[in-house]
N, C-alpha and C positions, 0 to 999 in steps of 0.2 A: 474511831481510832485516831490518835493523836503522833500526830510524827514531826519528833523532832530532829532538826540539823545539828550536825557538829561544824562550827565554823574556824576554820585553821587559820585564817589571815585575817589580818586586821588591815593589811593594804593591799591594793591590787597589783597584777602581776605581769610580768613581759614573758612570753613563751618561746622557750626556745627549740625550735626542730633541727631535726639531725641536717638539714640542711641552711642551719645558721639561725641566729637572733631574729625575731620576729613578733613587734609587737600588735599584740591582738586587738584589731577595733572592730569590733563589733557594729555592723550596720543595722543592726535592730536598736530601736530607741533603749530596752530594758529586757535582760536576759539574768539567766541562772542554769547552771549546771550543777548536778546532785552525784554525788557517786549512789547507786544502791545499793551498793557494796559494804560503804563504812558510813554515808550517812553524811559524808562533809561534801561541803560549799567547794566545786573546783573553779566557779568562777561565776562574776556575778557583775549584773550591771543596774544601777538605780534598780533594786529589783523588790523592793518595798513600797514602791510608789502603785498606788490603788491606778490602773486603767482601763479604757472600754478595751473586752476580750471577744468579741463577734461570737462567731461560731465555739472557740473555745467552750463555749457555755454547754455545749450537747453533751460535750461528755460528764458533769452532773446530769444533766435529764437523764441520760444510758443510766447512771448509778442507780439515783431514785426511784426510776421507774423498775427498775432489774432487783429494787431491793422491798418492792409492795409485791414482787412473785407472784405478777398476772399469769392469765394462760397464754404461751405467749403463741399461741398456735389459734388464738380467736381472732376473726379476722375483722379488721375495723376501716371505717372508711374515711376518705378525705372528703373532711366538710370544706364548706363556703368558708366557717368561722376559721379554718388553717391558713388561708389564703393571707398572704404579706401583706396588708395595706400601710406600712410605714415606709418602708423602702423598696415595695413594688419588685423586690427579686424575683428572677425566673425561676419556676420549677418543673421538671420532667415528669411529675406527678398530679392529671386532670383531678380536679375535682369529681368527687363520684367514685372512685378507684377504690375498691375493697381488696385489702390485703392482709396476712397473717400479719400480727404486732411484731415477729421477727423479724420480716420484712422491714417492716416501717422501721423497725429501729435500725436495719442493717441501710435503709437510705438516710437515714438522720444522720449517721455516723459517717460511712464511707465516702457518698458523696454530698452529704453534708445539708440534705435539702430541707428547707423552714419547713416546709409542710409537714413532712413526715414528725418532724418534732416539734410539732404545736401540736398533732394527732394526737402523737404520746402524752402530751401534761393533757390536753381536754378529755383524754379516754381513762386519766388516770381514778381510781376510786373515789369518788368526792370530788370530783371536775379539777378544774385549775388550780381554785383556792386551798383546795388538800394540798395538791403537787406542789405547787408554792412552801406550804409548810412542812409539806416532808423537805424539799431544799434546803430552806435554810435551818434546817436542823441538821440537816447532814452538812452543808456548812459550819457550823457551831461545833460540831462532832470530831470534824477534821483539823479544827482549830485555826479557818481558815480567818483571820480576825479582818482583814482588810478588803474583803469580800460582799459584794452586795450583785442578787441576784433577780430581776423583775421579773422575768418571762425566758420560757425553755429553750429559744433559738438562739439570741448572740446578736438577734438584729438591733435590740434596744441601745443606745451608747450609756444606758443606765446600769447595765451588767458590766461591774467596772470588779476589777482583781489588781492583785502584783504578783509579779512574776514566782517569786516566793511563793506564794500562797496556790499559786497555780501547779507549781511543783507538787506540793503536801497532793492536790485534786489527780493529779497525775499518775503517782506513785500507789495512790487509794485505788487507780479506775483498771490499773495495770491486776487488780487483787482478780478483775472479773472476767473469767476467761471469754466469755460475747463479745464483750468489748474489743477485748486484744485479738480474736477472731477478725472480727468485721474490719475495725482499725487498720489489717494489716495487711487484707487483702486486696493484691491489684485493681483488680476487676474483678463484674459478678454479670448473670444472667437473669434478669426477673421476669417475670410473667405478670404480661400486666394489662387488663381489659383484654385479652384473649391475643397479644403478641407478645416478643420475647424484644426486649429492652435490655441496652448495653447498659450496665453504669459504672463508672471510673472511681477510683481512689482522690480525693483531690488533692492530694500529696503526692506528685509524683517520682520521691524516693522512694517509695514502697513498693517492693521489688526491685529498683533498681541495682546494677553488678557494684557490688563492694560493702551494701547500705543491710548491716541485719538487724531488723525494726522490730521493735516485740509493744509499740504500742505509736498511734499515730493520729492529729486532728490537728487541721489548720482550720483558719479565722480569716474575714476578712468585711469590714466597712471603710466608708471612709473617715469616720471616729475612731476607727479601733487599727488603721492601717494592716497591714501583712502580719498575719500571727502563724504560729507552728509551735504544738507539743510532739514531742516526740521520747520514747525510748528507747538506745539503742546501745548492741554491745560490740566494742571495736579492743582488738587486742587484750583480751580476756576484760574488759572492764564492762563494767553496769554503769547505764548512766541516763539519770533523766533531765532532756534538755525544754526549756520555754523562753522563747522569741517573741519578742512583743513588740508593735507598732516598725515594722519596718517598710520600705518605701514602696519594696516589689516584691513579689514571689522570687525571685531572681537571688534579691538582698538575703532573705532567709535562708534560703539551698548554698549561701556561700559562707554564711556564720556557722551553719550543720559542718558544713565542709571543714572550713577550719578548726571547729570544736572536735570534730572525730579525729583529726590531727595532732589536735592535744592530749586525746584518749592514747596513742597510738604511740607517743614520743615525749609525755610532759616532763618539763624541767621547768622549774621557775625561781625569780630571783627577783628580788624588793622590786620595786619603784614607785615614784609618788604618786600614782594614779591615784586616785582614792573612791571606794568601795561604800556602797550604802549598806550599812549594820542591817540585819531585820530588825524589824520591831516584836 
């Protein structure tokens, strides 16, 4: 599926809320906001420039792997070969652990763990090297042209995107109701080597009072700085937002904040900012 933007402006915009003039700076290096509603650009920043997406990447593995229609109820284990040896990240998941692939993907996603989705591309039909080419065909699919993807986790700084383009991956991963499931819940319970295991959202707007989230994954190296997809709908609108390279988790929750602001009360009027065209 191919989705295209309708882009309203040709310059960027100062936003005004009902409590006076306020222009918008975005502390993420490169952002985009989508209406899903009509399809147009509500705001956009350098959002054509190809960058490392960290974790952002899991949510193609959820796609691919959710579109080869395993069983997802086979249970598969974490090898030696999932283990992080590039950036040595921590995971709550020992090596050895056999769990249903629902599982796995609902830890790939929700709390975000390499392991679980390195499981997913190595268990995928035809090992790695298939999963790989089912990617980038579903990249090419999506018409995501700025897009390059190595390996299922995010950890690589080689799996580089724009923000744009992360949108179109966005708006695709919203189509698959496991995704938007797992995505969106707080917390979960698993059973894991014969105990019960908390694991967290690593988004911590999901759930929070005001935030209604219908699709959710953050990112994070020190290539790829503070990343957040999200979609959410505030004052009857749809909207898909992607935050890229910003300083903190902190910096992100405040760009969300003020973008849902914009959903909520937008008025806008010229100024010379100036705005990256897609490509």
């Amino acid at each position: 599926m191919t989705i295209t933007f309708i882009k309203p402006f040709a310059l960027g915009v100062i936003l005004f809320y009902a409590a006076g003039a306020y222009a918008l700076q975005l502390r993420s290096e490169h952002a985009i906001v989508v209406s899903n509603d009509t399809g147009a650009i509500l705001l956009e920043k350098s959002a054509g420039e190809p960058v490392p997406i960290a974790s952002l990447t899991k949510l193609m593995t959820a796609m691919v792997v959710l579109d080869s229609k395993p069983d997802m109820n086979e249970k598969i284990a974490i090898d030696g070969a999932d283990v992080d040896l590039l950036k040595h990240s921590k995971s709550h998941v020992p090596v050895g652990t056999l769990l249903p692939r629902k599982q796995v993907l609902q830890l790939a996603l929700m709390s975000s763990d390499n392991r679980a989705a390195a499981s997913l591309a190595r268990t995928y039909a035809g090992g790695n090297a298939a999963f790989l080419g089912a990617v980038n065909a579903k990249i090419k699919r999506l018409g995501m042209t700025h897009t390059v993807m190595r390996e299922p986790t995010g950890l690589s700084p080689e799996n580089t995107s724009s923000a744009a383009d992360l949108a179109k991956m966005a708006i695709a991963a919203a189509g698959y109701p496991d995704i938007v499931r797992i995505t969106t819940n707080p917390s979960d319970i698993i059973q894991m080597n014969g105990r019960s295991v908390a694991f967290h959202n690593t988004n911590r707007l999901v759930g929070s009072k005001g935030w209604d989230v219908f699709l959710s994954k953050t990112g994070f190296t020190n290539e790829a700085g503070h990343c957040l997809i999200m979609q959410i709908k505030q004052a009857g609108q749809n909207a898909t937002l992607v935050l890229l390279n910003a300083k903190a988790t902190a910096a992100t929750h405040v760009d969300a904040l003020n973008i849902r602001r914009l959903l909520t009360n937008p008025v806008r009027v010229q100024s010379s900012i100036p705005v990256s065209r897609l490509q």
